[in-house]
DRENNUSE-681554 format. One record per residue (C-alpha): residue in three letters; x, y, z. Coordinates in pm, whole numbers, padded with zeros to 5 digits, always signed. Layout:
<pts>
ALAXYZ;...
</pts>
This chain:
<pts>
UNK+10789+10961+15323;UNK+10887+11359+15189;UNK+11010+11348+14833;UNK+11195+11559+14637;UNK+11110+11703+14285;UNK+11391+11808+14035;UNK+11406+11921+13688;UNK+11698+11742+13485;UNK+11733+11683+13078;UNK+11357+11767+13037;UNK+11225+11512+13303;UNK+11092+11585+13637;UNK+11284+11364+13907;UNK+11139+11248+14173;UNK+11322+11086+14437;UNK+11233+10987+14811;UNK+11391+10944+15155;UNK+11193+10715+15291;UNK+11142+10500+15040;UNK+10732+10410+14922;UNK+10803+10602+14588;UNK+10694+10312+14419;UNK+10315+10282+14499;UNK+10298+10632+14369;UNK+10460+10494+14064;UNK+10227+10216+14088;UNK+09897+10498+14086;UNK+10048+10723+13800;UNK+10092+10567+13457;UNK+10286+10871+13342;UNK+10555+10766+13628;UNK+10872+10524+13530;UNK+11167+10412+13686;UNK+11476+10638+13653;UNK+11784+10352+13748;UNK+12016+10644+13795;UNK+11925+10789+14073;UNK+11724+10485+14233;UNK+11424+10721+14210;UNK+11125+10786+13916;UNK+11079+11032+13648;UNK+10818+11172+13427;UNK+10826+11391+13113;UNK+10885+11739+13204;UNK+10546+11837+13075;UNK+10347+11576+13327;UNK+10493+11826+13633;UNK+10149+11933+13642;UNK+10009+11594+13684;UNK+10224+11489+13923;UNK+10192+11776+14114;UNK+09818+11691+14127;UNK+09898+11359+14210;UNK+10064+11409+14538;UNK+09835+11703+14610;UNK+09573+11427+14574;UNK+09700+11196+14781;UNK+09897+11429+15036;UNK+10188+11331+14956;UNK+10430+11556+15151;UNK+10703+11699+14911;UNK+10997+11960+14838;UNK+10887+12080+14476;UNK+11305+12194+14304;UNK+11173+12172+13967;UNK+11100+12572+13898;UNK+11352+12781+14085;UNK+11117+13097+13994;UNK+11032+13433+14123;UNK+10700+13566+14133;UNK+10626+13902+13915;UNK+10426+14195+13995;UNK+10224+14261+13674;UNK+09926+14439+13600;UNK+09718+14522+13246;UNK+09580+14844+13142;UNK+09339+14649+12884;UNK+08988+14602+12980;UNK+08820+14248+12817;UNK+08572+14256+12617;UNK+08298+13989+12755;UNK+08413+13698+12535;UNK+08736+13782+12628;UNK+08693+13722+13002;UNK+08469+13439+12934;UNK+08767+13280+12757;UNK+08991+13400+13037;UNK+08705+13221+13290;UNK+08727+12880+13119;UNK+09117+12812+13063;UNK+09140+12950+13437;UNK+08864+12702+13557;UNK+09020+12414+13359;UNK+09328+12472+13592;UNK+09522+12735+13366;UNK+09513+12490+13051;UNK+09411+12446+12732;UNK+09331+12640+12377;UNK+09165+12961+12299;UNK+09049+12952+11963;UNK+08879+13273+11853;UNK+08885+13447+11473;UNK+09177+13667+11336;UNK+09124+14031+11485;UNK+08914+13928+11795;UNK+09232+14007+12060;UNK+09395+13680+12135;UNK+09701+13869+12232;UNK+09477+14102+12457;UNK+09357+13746+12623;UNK+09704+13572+12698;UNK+09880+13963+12813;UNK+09571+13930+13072;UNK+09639+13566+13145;UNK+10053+13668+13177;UNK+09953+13926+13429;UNK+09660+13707+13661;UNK+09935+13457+13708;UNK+10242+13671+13775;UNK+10516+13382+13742;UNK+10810+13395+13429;UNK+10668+13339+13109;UNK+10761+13193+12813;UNK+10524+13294+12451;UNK+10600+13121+12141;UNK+10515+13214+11812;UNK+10578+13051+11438;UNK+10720+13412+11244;UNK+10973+13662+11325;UNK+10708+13929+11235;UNK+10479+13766+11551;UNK+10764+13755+11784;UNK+10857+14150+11696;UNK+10468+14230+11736;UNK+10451+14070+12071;UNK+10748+14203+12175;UNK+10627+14522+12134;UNK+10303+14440+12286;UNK+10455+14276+12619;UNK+10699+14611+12641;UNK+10411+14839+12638;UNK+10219+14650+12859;UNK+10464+14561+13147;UNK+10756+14757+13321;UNK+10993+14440+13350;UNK+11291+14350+13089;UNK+11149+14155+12755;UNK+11364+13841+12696;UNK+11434+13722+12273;UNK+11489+13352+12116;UNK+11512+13474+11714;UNK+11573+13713+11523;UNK+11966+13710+11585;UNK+11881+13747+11941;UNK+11936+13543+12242;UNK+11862+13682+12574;UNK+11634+13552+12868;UNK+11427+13740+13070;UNK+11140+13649+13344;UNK+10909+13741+13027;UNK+11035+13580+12665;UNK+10945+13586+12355;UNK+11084+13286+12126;UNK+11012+13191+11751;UNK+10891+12784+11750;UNK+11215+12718+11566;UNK+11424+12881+11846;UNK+11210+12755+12100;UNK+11284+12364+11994;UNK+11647+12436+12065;UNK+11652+12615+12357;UNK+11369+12424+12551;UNK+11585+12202+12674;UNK+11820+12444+12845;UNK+11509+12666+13007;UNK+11238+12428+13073;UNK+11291+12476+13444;UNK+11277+12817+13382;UNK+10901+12942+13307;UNK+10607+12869+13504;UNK+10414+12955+13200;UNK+10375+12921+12808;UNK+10180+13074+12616;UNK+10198+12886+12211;UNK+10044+13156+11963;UNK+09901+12977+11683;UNK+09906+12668+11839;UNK+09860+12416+11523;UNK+10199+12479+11471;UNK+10253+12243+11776;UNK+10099+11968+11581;UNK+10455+11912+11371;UNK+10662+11616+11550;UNK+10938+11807+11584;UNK+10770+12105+11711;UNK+10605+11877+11966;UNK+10937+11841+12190;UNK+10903+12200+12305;UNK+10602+12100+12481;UNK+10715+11826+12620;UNK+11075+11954+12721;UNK+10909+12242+12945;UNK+10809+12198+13285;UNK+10569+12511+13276;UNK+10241+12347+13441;UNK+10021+12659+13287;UNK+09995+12633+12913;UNK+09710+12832+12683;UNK+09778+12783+12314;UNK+09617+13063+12101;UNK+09492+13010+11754;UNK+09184+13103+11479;UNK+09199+12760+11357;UNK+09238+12449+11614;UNK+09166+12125+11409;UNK+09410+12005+11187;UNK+09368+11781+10875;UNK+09609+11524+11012;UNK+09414+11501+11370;UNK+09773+11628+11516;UNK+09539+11857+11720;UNK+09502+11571+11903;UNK+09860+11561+12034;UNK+09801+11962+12131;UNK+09524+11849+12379;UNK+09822+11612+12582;UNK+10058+11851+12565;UNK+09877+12228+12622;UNK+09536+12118+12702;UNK+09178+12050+12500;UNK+08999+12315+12375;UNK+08840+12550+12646;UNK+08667+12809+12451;UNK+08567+12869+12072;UNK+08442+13116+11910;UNK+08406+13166+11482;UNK+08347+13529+11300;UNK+07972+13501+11292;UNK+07971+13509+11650;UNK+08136+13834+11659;UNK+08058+14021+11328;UNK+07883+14314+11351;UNK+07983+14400+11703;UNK+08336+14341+11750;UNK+08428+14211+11389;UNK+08302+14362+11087;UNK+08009+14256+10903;UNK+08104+14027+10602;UNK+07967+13835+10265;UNK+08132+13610+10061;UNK+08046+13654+09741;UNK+08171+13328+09484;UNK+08208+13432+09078;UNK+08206+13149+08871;UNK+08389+13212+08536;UNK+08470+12992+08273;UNK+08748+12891+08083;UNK+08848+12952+07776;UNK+08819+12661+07476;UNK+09181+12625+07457;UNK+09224+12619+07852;UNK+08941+12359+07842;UNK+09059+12124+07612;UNK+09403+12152+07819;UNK+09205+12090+08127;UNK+09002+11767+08025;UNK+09253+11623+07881;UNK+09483+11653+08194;UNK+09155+11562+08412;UNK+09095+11221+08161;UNK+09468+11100+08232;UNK+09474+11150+08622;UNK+09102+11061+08667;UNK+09200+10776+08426;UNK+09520+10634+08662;UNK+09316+10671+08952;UNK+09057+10416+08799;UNK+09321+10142+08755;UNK+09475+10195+09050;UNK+09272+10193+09303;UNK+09375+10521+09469;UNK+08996+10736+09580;UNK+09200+11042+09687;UNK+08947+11048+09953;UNK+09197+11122+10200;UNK+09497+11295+10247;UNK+09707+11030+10249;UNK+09554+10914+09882;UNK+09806+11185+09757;UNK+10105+11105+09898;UNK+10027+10803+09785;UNK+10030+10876+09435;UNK+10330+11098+09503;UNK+10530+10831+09647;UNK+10392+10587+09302;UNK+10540+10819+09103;UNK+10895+10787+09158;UNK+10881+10440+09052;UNK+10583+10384+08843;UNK+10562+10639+08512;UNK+10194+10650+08457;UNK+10170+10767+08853;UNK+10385+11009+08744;UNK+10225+11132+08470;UNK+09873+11142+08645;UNK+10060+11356+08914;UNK+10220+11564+08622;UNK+09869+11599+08479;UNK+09666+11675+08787;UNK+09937+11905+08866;UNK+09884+12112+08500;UNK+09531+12102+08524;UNK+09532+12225+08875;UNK+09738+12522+08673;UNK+09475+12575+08407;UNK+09192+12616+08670;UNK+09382+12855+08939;UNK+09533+13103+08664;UNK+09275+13096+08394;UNK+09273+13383+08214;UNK+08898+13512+08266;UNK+08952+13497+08628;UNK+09270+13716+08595;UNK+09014+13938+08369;UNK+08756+13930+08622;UNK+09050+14057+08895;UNK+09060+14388+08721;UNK+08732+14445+08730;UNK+08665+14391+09053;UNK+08977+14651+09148;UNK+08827+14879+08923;UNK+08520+14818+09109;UNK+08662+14854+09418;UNK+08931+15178+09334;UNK+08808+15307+09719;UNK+08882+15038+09949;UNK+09172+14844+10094;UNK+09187+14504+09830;UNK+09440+14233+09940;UNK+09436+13964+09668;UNK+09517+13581+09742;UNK+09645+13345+09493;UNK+09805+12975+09535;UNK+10148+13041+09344;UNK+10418+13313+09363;UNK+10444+13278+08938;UNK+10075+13386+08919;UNK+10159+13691+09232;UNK+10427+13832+09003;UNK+10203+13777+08667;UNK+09905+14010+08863;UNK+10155+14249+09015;UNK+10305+14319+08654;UNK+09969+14310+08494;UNK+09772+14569+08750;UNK+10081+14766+08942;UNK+10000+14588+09248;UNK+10324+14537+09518;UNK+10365+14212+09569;UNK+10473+13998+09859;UNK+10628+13626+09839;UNK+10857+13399+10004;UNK+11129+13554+09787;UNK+11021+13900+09927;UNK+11309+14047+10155;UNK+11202+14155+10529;UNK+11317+14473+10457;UNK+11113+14544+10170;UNK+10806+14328+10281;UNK+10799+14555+10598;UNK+10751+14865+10315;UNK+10558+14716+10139;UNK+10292+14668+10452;UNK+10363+15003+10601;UNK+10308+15203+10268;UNK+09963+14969+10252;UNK+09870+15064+10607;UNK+09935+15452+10535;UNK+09683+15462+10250;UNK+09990+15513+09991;UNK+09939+15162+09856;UNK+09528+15046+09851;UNK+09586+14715+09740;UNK+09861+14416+09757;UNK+09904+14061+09587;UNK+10043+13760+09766;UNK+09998+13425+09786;UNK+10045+13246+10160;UNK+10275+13444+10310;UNK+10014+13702+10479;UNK+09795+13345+10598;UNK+09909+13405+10920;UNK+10195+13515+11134;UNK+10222+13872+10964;UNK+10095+14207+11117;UNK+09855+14247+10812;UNK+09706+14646+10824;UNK+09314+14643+10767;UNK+09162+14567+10471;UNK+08795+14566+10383;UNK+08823+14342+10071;UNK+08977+14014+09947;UNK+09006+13836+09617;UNK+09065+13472+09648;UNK+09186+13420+09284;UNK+09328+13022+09399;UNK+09327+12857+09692;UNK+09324+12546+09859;UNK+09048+12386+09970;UNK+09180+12412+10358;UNK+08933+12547+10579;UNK+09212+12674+10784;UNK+09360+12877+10504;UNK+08996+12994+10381;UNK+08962+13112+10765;UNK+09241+13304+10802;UNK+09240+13456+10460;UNK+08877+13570+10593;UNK+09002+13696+10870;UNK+09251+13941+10729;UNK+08922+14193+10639;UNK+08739+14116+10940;UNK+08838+14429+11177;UNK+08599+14675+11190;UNK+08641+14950+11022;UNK+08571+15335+11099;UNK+08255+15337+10864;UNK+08111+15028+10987;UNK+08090+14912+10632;UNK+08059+14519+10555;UNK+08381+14347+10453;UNK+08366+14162+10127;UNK+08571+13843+10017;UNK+08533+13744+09634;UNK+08589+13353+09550;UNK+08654+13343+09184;UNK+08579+12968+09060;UNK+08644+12794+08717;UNK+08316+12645+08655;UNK+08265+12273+08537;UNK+08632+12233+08718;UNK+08740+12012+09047;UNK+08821+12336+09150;UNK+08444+12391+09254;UNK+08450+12113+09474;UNK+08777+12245+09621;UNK+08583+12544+09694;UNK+08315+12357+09885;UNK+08552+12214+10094;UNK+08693+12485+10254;UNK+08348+12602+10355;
</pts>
């Protein structure tokens, strides 16, 4: 029995002529039969299994799923030891799995090595035009071979790609014969259901996913490890501070609010805490709250609870002794690089008018966002207000301070917010992040749980 391997639709065909396809099927679980062509198929993202399969079982077999050519590559960069200890473990868990090491510690550095080692097309896909620009870049510098583009008003395939998740989902089931490789950069993003297909539409049997912050709230990490691999390596900034990441404190101010902001508060905190009492809800778990958002459209106290929680949610994240408390720490700190977080785009624009600070949102404009950054990473501007946009996916320059005026109480978000001081900087000097707190709020507990 010889079979034959093909990549159609984003399954892997397999078809034999000699017939005894079926005890394979028989072996495999991920195996089904494919009525069309009197033959089975599999997912395109099983290829690797299968491939193991018949290697297992010496199968004998004419692989026509990647019609690929191999690529001479080779990296200037020189690993740092975590960084080839990383390298070590995704290779020795047969070129799979997730990376996960803090913001600033060269995950880019990592999968450019990994591109190179394996020398087959490669596919890299990454949540933000800014990332896909940045890598871009990085892969052009690096290698002397054509740099193929999915985004960005681009769309041109090379042996080397670069794709945005977005364009990614609808090309993936055009190329996913194509690449021998993907690399996913931030690699939670793969968690969404819809950004799931692109996994499972490509063929590539070596996938590394990249990221600061693996776990997700929703356990949809869990659907990462089937489709890229489990986690191989891990490391978190304490492991690398002082020596490869800067030294850092957190430092959490507590400030109060004021008696009219109080009043406002308990009396938004009585009616939610109130509703939640009769109705059962604990909003011990994520789903409690789209519970109570999904009461709400039918049931007008549920609404009103949400209304409330929602205002004193307000009171807490934009109280006015913690926007006090802002300028003194930026008078404090008139020296250093200051990037200040908050959890709305109203309360950005409120700080930027207040203090001069640029500001960047969702409603900021590419064009200007891109200014805004560069005049930040020249020195012109020392400090800049946002609220999630500079999370992740952004070529942030190096700052040595951040204000966390409102947050969530994500640990993800509190990690990557971190990680946006944590480069070393020429002096060697410690990196500080403020947490400023309403005391005697929920929003202290919110604060714990991002810890």
């Amino acid at each position: 029995m010889t079979l034959t391997l093909r990549f159609e639709d984003g399954t892997v065909r397999v078809v034999s002529d000699g017939g005894g396809a079926s005890t394979l099927a028989d072996d495999c679980g991920f195996l089904e039969r494919d009525d069309r062509s009197g033959g089975y198929r599999t997912p395109a993202y099983r290829y690797a299994d299968l491939l193991k399969a018949l290697d297992g079982r010496g199968v004998a077999y004419r692989d026509r799923v990647l019609d690929t050519d191999a690529l001479e590559l080779s990296t200037r960069y020189q690993l740092r030891e975590y960084q080839q200890e990383a390298l070590d473990a995704w290779r020795d868990a047969g070129d799979r799995g997730v990376v996960e090491l803090p913001t600033g510690a060269g995950k880019t550095v990592l999968a450019i090595a990994a591109i190179a080692k394996l020398g087959v097309p490669t596919l890299v896909v990454v949540p933000t035009i800014d990332l896909l620009e940045q890598w871009r870049r990085e892969l052009e510098a690096e290698f002397d071979v054509p740099i193929g583009q999915f985004g960005g008003g681009e769309q041109s395939r090379e042996a080397i790609t670069v794709a945005t998740y977005d364009s990614a989902y609808l090309k993936a089931d055009d190329v996913g014969g194509e690449f021998g490789f993907v690399v996913f950069d931030e690699v939670h993003h793969l968690g969404g259901e819809g950004y799931r297909e692109i996994a499972r539409l490509l063929a590539a049997p070596a996938r590394l996913g990249l990221t600061a912050t693996f776990e997700r709230a929703d356990g949809a990490h869990e659907a990462v490890v089937d489709l890229v691999g489990a986690r191989v390596y891990s490391l978190d900034p304490d492991d690398l501070a002082g020596q490869h990441l800067a030294e850092y404190e957190i430092r959490r101010v507590e400030v109060g609010l004021t008696d009219e902001e109080r009043a406002a508060y308990d009396t938004a905190q009585e009616t939610f805490v109130d509703y939640l009492k009769r109705s059962g809800i604990s909003m011990n778990r994520g789903s409690d709250y789209q519970e109570l958002v999904k009461r709400s459209g039918r049931d007008p106290d549920a609404r009103e609870a949400l209304l409330a929680k929602q205002r004193a949610r307000r009171i807490v994240r934009e109280a006015d002794r913690k926007v006090a408390e802002l300028g003194g720490l930026l008078d404090r700190h008139r020296g250093d690089r200051v990037i200040v977080f908050t959890a709305s785009t109203d309360l950005v624009y409120r700080l930027s008018e207040r203090y001069l600070l640029p500001a960047v949102t969702n409603e900021t404009g590419a064009a200007e966002r891109r200014e805004v950054l560069e005049r930040f990473r020249s020195g012109e501007y020392s400090r800049v207000v946002t609220a999630n946009v500079l999370d992740e996916g952004v070529d942030v320059p190096d700052a040595n301070v951040a204000v966390l005026l409102a947050g969530s109480g994500s640990e993800r978000e509190f990690t990557q917010r971190l990680g946006r001081i944590l480069r070393p900087n020429e002096d060697g000097s410690r990196a500080l992040l403020y947490e400023l707190v309403s005391e005697e709020t929920a929003e202290e507990r919110v604060a714990e749980r991002r810890r």
